[in-house]
VEXGU-612719 format. One record per residue (C-alpha): residue in one letter; x, z, y. Coordinates in Angstrom, 2 decimals, padded with zeros to 5 digits. Example, Ala and Ser with C-alpha at 12.3 -4.5 7.8 and 13.67 -1.06 7.14 Angstrom:
<sites>
<residu: A	c1: 012.30	c3: 007.80	c2: -004.50>
<residu: S	c1: 013.67	c3: 007.14	c2: -001.06>
</sites>
This chain:
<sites>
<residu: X	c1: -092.62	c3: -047.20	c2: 108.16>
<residu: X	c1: -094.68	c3: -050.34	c2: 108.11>
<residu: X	c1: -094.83	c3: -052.22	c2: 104.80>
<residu: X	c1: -095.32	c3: -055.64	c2: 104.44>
<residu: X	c1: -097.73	c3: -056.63	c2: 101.63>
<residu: X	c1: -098.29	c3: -060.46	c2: 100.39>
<residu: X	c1: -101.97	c3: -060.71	c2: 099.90>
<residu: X	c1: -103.36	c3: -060.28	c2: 096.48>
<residu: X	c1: -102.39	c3: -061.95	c2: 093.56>
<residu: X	c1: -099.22	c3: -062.33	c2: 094.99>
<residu: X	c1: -098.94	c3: -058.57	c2: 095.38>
<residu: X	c1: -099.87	c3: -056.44	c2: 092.43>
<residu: X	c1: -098.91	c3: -052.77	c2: 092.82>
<residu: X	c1: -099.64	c3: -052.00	c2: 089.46>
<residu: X	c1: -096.66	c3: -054.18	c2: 088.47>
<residu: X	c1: -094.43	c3: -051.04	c2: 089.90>
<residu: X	c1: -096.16	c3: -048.61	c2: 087.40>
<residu: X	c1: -096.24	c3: -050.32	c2: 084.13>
<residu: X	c1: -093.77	c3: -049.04	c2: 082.16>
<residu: X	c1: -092.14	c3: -045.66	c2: 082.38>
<residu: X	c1: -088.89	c3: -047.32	c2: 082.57>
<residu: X	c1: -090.28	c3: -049.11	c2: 085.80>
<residu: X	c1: -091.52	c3: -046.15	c2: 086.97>
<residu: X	c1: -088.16	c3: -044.26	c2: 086.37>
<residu: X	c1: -086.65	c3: -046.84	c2: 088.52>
<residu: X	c1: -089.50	c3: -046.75	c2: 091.28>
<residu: X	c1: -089.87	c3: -042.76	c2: 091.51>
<residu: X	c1: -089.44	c3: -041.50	c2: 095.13>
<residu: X	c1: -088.66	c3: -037.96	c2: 094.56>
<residu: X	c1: -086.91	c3: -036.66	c2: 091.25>
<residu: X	c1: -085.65	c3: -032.56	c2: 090.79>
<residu: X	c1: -083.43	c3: -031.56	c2: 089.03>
<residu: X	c1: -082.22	c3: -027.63	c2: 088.01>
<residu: X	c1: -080.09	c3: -027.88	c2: 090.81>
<residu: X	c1: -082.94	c3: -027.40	c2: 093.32>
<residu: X	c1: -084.10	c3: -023.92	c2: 091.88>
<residu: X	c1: -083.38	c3: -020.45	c2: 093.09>
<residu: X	c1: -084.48	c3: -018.52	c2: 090.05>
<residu: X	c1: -086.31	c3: -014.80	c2: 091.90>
<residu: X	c1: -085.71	c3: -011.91	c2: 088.85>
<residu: X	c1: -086.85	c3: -008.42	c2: 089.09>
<residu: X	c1: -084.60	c3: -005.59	c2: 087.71>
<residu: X	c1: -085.64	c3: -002.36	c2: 087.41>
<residu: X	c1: -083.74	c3: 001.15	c2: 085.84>
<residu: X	c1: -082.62	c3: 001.90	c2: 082.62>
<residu: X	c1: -080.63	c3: 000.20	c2: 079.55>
<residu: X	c1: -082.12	c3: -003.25	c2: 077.26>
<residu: X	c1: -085.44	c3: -002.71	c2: 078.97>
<residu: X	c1: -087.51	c3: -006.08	c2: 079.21>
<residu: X	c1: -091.04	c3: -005.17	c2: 080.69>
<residu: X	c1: -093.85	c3: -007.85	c2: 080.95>
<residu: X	c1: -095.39	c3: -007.73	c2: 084.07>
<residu: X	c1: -098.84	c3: -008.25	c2: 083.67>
<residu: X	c1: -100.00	c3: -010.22	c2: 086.28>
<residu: X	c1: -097.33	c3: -013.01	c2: 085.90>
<residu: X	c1: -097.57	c3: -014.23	c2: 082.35>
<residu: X	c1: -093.74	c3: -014.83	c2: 080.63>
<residu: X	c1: -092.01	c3: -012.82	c2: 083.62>
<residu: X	c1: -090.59	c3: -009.24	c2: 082.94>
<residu: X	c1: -088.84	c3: -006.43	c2: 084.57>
<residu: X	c1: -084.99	c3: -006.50	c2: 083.49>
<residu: X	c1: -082.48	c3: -003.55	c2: 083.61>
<residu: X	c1: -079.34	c3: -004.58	c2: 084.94>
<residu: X	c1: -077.34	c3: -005.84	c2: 081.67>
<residu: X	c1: -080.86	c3: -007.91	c2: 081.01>
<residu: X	c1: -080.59	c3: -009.78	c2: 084.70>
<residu: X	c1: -076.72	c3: -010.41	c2: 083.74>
<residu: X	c1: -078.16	c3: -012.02	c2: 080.73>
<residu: X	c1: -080.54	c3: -013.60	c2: 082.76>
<residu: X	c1: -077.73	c3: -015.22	c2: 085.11>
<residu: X	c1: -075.73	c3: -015.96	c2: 082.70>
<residu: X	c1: -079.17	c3: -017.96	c2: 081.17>
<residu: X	c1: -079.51	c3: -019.98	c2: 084.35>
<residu: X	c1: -076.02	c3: -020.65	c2: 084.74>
<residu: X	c1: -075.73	c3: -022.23	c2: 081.92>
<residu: X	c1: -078.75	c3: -024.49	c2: 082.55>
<residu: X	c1: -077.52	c3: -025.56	c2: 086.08>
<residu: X	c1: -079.30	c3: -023.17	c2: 087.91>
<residu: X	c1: -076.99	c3: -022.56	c2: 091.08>
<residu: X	c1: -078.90	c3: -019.36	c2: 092.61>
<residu: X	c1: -080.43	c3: -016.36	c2: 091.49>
<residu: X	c1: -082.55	c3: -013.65	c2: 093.78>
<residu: X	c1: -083.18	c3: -010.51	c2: 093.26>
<residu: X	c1: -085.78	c3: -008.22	c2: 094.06>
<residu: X	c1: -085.89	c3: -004.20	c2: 092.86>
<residu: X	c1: -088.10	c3: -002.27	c2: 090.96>
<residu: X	c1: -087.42	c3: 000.84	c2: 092.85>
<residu: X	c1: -088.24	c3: 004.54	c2: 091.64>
<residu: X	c1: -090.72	c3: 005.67	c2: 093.31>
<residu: X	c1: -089.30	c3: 009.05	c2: 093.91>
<residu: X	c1: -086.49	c3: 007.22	c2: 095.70>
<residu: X	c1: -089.05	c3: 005.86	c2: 098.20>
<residu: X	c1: -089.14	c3: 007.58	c2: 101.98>
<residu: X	c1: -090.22	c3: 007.13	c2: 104.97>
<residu: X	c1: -086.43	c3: 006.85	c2: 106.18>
<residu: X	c1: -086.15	c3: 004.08	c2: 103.44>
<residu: X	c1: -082.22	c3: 005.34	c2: 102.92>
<residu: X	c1: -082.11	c3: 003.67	c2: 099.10>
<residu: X	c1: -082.32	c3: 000.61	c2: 100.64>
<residu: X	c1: -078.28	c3: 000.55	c2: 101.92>
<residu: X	c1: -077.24	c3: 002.88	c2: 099.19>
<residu: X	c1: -074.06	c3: 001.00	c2: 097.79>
<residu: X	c1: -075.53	c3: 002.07	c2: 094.61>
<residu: X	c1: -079.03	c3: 000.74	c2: 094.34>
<residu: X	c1: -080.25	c3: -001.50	c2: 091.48>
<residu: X	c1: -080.19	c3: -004.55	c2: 094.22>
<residu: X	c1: -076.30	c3: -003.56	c2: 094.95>
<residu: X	c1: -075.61	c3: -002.60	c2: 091.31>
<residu: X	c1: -077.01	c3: -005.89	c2: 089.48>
<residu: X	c1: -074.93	c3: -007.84	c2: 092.44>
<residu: X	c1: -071.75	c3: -006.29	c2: 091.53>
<residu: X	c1: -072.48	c3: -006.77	c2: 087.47>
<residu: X	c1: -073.65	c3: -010.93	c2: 087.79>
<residu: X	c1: -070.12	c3: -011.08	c2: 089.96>
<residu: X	c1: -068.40	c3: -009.90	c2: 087.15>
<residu: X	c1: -069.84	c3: -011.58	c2: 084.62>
<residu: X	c1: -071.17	c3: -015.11	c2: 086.33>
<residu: X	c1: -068.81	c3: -015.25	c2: 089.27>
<residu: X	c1: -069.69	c3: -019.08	c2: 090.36>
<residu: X	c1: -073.53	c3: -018.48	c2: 090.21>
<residu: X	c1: -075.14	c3: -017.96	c2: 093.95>
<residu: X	c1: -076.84	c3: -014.37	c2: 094.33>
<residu: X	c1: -079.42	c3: -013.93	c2: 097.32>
<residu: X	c1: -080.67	c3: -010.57	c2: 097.71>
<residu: X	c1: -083.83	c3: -009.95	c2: 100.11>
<residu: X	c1: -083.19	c3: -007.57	c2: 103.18>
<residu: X	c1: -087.07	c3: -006.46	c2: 103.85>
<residu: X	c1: -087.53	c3: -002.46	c2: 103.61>
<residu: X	c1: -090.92	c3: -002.82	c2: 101.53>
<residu: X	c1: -089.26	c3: -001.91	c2: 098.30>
<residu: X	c1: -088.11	c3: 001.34	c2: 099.70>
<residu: X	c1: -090.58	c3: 002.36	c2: 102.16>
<residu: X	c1: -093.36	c3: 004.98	c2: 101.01>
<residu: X	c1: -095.64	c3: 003.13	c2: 103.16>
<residu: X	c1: -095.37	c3: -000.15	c2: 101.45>
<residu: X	c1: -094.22	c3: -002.06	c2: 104.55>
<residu: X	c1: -091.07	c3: -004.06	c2: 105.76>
<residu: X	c1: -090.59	c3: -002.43	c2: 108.85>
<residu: X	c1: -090.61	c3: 001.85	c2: 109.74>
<residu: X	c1: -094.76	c3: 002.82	c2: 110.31>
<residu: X	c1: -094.66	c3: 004.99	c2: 113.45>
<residu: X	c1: -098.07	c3: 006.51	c2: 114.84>
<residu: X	c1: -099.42	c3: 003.33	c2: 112.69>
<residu: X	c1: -097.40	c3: 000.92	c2: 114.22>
<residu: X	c1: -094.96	c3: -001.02	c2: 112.31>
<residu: X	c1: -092.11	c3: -000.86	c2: 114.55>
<residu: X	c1: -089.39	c3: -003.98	c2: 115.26>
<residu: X	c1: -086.22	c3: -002.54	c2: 116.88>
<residu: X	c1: -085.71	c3: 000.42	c2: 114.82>
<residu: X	c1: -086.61	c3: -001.57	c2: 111.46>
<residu: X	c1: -083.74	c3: -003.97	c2: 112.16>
<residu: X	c1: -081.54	c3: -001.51	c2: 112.90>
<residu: X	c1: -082.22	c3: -000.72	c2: 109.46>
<residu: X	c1: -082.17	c3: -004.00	c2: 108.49>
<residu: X	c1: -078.23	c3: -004.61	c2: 108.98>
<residu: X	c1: -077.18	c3: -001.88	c2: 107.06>
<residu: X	c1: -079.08	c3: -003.09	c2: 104.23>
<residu: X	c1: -077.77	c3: -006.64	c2: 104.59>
<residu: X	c1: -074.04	c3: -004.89	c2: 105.06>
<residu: X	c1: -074.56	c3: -003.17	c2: 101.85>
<residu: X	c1: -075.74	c3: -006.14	c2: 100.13>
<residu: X	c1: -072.84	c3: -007.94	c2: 101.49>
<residu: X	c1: -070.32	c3: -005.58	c2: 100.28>
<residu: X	c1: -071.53	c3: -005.92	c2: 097.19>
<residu: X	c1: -070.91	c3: -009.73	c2: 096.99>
<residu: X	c1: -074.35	c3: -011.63	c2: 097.70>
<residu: X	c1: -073.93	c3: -014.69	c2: 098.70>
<residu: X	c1: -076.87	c3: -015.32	c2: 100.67>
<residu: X	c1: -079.35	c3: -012.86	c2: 102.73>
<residu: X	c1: -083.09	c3: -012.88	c2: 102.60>
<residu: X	c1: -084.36	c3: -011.62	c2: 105.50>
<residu: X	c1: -088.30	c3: -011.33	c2: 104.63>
<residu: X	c1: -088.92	c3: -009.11	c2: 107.07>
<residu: X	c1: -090.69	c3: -011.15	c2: 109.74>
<residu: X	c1: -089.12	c3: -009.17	c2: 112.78>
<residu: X	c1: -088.14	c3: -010.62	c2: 115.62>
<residu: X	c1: -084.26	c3: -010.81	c2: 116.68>
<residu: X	c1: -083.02	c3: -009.76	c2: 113.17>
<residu: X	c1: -081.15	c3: -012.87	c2: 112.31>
<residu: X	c1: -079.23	c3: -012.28	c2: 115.41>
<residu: X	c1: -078.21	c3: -008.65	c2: 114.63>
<residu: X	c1: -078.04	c3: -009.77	c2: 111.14>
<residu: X	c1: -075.62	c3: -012.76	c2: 111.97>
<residu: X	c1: -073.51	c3: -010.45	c2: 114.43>
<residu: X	c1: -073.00	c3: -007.78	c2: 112.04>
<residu: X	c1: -071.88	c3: -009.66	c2: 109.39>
<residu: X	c1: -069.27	c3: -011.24	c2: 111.66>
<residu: X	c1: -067.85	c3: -008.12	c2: 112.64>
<residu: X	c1: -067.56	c3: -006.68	c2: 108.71>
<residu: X	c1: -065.76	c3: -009.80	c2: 108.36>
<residu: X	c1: -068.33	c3: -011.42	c2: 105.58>
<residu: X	c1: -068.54	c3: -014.75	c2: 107.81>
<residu: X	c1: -069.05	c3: -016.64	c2: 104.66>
<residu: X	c1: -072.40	c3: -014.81	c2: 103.89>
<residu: X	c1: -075.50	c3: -017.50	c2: 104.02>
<residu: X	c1: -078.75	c3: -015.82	c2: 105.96>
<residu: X	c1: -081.74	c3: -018.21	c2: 104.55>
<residu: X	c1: -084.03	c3: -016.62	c2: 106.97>
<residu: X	c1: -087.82	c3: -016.26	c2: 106.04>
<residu: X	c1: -088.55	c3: -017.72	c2: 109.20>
<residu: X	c1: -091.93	c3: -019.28	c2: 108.76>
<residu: X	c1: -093.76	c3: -016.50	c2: 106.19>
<residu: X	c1: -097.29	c3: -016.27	c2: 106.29>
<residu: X	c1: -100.07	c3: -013.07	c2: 105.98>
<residu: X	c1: -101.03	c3: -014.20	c2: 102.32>
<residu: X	c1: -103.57	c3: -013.44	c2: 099.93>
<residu: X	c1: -101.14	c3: -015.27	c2: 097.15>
<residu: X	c1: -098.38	c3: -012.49	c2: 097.17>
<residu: X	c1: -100.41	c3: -009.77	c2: 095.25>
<residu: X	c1: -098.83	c3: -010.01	c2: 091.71>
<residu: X	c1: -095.08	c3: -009.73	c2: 093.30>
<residu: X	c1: -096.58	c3: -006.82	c2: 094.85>
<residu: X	c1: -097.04	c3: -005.14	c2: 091.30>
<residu: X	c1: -093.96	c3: -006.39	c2: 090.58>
<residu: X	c1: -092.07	c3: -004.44	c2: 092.69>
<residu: X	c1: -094.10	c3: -001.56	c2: 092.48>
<residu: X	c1: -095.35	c3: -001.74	c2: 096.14>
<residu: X	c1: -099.20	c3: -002.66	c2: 095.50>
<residu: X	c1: -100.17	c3: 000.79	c2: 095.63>
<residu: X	c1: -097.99	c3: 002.23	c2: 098.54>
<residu: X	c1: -099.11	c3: -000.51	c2: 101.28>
<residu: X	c1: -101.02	c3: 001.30	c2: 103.76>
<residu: X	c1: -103.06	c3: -001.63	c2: 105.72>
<residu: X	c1: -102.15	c3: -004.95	c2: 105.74>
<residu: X	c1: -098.84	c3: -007.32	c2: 107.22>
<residu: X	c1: -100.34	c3: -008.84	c2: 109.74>
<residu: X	c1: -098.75	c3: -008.48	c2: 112.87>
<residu: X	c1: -095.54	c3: -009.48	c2: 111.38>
<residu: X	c1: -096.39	c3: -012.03	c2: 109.25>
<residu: X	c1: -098.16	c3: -015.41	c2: 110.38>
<residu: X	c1: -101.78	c3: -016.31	c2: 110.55>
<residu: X	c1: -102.29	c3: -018.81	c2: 108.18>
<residu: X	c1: -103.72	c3: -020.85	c2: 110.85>
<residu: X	c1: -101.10	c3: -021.58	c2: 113.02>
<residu: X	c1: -098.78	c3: -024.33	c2: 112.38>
<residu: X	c1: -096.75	c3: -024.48	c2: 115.97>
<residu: X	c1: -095.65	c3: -020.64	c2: 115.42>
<residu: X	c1: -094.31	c3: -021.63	c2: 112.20>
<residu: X	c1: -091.75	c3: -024.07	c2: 114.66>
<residu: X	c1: -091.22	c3: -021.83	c2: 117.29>
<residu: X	c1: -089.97	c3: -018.89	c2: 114.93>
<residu: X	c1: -087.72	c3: -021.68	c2: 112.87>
<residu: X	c1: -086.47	c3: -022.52	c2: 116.17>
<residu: X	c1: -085.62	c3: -018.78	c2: 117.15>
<residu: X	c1: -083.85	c3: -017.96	c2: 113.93>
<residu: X	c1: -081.89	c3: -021.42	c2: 113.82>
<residu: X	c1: -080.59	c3: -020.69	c2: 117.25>
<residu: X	c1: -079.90	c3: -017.45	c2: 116.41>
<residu: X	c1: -077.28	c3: -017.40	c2: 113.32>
<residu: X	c1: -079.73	c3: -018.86	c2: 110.11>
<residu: X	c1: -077.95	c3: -021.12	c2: 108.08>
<residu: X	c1: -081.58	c3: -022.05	c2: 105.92>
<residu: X	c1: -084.86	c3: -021.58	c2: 106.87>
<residu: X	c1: -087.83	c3: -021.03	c2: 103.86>
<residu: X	c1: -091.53	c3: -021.11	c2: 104.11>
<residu: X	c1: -093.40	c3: -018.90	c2: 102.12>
<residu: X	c1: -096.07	c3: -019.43	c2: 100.74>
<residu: X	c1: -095.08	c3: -023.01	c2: 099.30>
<residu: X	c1: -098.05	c3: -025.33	c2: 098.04>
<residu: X	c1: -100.73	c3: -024.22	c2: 100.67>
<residu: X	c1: -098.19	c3: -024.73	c2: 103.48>
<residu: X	c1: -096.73	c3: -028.18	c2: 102.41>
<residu: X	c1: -097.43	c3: -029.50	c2: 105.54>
<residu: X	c1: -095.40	c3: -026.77	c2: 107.29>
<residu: X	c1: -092.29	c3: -027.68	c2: 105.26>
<residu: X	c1: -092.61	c3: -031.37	c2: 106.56>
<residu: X	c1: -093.02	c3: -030.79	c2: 110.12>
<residu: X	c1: -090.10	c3: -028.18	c2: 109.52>
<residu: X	c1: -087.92	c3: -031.17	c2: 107.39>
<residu: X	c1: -088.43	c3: -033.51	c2: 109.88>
<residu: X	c1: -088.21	c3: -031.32	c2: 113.31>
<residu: X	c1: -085.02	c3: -029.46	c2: 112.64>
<residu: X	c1: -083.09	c3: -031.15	c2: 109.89>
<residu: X	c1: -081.79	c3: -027.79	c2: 108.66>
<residu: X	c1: -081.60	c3: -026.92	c2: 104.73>
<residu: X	c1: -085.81	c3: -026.17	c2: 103.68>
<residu: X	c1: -086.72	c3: -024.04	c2: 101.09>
<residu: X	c1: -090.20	c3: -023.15	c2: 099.91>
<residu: X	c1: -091.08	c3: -019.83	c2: 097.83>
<residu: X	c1: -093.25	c3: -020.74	c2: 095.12>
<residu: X	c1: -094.74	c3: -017.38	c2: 095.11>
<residu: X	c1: -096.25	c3: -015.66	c2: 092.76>
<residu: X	c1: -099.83	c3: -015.98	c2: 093.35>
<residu: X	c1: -098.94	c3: -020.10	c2: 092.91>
<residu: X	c1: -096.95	c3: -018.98	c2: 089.99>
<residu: X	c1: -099.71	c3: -016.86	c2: 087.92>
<residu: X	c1: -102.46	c3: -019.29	c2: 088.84>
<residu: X	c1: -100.45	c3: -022.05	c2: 086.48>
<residu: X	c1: -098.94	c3: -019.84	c2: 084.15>
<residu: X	c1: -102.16	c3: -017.83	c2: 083.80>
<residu: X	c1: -104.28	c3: -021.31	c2: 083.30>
<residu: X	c1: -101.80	c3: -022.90	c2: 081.26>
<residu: X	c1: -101.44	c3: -019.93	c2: 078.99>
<residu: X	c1: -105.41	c3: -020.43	c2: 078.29>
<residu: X	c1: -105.39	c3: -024.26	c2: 077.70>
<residu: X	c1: -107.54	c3: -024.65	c2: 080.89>
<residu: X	c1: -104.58	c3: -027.06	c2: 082.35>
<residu: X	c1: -101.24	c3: -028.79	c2: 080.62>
<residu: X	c1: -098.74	c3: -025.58	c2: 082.20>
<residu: X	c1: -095.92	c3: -027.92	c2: 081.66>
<residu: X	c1: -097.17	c3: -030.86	c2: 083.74>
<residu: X	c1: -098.55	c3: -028.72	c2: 086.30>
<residu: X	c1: -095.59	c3: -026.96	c2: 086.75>
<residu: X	c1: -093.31	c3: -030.34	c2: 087.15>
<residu: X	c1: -095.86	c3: -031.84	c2: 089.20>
<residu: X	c1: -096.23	c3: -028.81	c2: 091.28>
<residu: X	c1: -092.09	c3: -028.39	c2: 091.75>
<residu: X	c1: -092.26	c3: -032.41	c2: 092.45>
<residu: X	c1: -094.62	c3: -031.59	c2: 095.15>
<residu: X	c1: -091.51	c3: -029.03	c2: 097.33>
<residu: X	c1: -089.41	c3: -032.02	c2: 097.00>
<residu: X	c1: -091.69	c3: -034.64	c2: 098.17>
<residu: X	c1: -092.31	c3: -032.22	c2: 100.79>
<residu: X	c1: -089.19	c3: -032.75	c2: 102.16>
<residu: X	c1: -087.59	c3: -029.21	c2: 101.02>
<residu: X	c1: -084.43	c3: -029.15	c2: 099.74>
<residu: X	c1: -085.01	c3: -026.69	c2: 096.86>
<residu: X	c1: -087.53	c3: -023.98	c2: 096.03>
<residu: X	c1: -087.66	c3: -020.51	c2: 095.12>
<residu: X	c1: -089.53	c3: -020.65	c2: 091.80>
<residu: X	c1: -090.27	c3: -018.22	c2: 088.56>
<residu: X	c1: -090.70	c3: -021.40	c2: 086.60>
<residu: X	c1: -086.51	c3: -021.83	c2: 087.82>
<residu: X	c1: -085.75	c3: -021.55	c2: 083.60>
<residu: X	c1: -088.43	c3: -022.90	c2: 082.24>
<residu: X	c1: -088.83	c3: -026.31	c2: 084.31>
<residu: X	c1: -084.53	c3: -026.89	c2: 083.91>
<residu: X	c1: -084.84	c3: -026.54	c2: 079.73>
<residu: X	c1: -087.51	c3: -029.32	c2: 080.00>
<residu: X	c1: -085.03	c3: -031.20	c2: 082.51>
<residu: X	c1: -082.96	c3: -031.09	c2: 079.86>
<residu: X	c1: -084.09	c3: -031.98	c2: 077.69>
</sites>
């Protein structure tokens, strides 16, 4: 786009920003609760609601807490909900069985929001992290993290999670040809209808180490993720991999992180036209929580004006922890 400007006095710009009701009817991009998938962690037992330390005003919740917590963001127009498992660590192996046991918390707080919130969205994630005793997403073999038997391990956990009623499978893996066996398998149990929003363009970050205490898998990881999860420098993998899972069966793509890779979610909006969602992960999350919780920044504004920024991005919605607080102030 070219615009065409009279010279000055003639054009003012200011004029377009001097009242907020000009500036309401000037604004560009606009949110709304609508665009937030709201990521809970739920852990064992009975009315437990644990703070988790390193992200200020986010907690643990046992299963009849996350029903409360979807029945929250239901009723404030929140149309997704994700959930990610605190798991015992005694029911972490190298195997990683727990992860398509029908009757894990993931597959137990599924069946419970069904019940209670049938017409909210639930995504699950299909990684093996949370279950493996080594802390990764794939099986470790002679210190290799290894692709073709992890996503043979992969399907039955997305089968499970299926059967259970998720709506949408999140594959954060990062292994190559899963959304194909993901997308055949789920064709042949007959859950057609199940959404894969792939993690197609995830990135080897420093910013996920407070979801890593969340989940309980800070002190199991045995090296790092990189070779499975991007270099931060490289912007043309990020399209090639979109490309791959697109052709193969993803019905959404997400980058992850969000803010430092707004760029990617651009080139991504504008190469392949498919639904974009970012992860606001939790690194981004605690750095504004954390600073707005001291009075070093307005939390509020920062948070709007960094959920503004997905959006203006070109993303279609955003994985965010902020999912409750940001739609009350929407609100109003």
């Amino acid at each position: 786009m070219q615009p065409t400007l009279a010279p000055y006095p003639a054009t003012r710009l200011r004029r377009l920003r001097r009242t907020p009701a000009i500036r309401a009817l000037v604004q560009e991009t606009t949110i709304s609760p609508a665009d937030f998938i709201w990521p809970v962690f739920v852990r064992d037992g009975e009315g437990v609601v644990e703070p988790i330390a390193s992200m200020p005003g986010v907690n643990r919740l046992s299963v009849d807490k996350v029903v409360e917590a979807a029945t929250e963001a239901h009723a404030l127009g929140i149309p997704a909900i994700c959930l990610f498992p605190y798991t015992d660590p005694a029911l972490k192996t190298e195997d990683c069985a727990e992860a398509w046991n029908p009757d894990n918390l993931s597959n137990r707080a599924t069946r419970a929001i069904k019940q209670a919130v049938p017409d909210i969205a639930i995504m699950t994630d299909v990684a093996l992290d949370p279950y493996n005793i080594n802390g990764h997403d794939g099986f470790v073999e002679a210190g290799e993290i290894v692709n073709d038997r992890t996503v043979e391990a992969l399907v039955k956990q997305a089968l499970s999670q299926a059967d259970a009623g998720a709506d949408i499978i999140g594959p954060s893996d990062m292994m190559d040809g899963r959304i194909g066996a993901l997308r055949s398998a789920l064709e042949g149990a007959g859950h057609q209808n199940v959404l894969l929003l792939s993690y197609a363009a995830k990135y080897a970050s420093a910013f996920y180490g407070p979801f890593r205490d969340a989940v309980g898998a800070s002190g199991a990881l045995q090296g790092d993720k990189k070779t499975y999860q991007q270099d931060p420098g490289n912007s043309d993998e990020a399209m090639r991999l979109i490309a791959r899972d697109l052709a193969e069966g993803a019905d959404m793509i997400m980058v992850k992180p969000g803010m430092p890779y707004l760029d990617i979610c651009r080139r991504a909006h504008e190469m392949f036209g498919a639904p974009t969602f970012a992860y606001q992960v939790s690194g981004e999350y605690a750095m504004i929580a954390g600073a707005g919780e001291r009075g070093w920044i307005d939390g509020d504004k920062a948070m709007m004006e960094s959920l503004t920024s997905f959006k203006r991005a070109g993303c279609d919605g955003v994985l965010t922890y902020f999912a409750p607080a940001a739609a009350r102030l929407l609100n109003g």
